[in-house]
Phi, psi and omega in degrees: 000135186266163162321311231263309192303298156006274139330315154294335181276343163271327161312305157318282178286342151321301203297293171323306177305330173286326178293334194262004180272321189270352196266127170305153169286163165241350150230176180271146211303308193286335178226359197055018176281159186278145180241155208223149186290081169344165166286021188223036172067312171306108253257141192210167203233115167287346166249004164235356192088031210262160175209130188313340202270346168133298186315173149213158177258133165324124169291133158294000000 
């Protein structure tokens, strides 16, 4: 394997990593329910409240 083969193969998964970075989640990381748009526009896990910015909504 050359430098070059290398090199394309951290590149490859670098591009990817960024792209999977840039990408909204569409489910939540702790049960894997699908998230759905909060009344605030923001994307939220309906069943722990989980929210990608770090936050949570509160269970009723």
């Amino acid at each position: 394997m050359s430098w070059e083969q290398l090199l394309d193969i951290y590149t490859e998964a670098a591009d990817g990593a960024r792209a999977e970075r840039e990408t909204p989640p569409q489910a939540c990381p702790n049960d894997g329910e699908p998230l759905r748009t909060g009344p605030d526009g923001e994307l939220y896990c309906p069943f722990d409240g989980w929210r990608p910015d770090g936050l949570y909504i509160g269970s009723c």
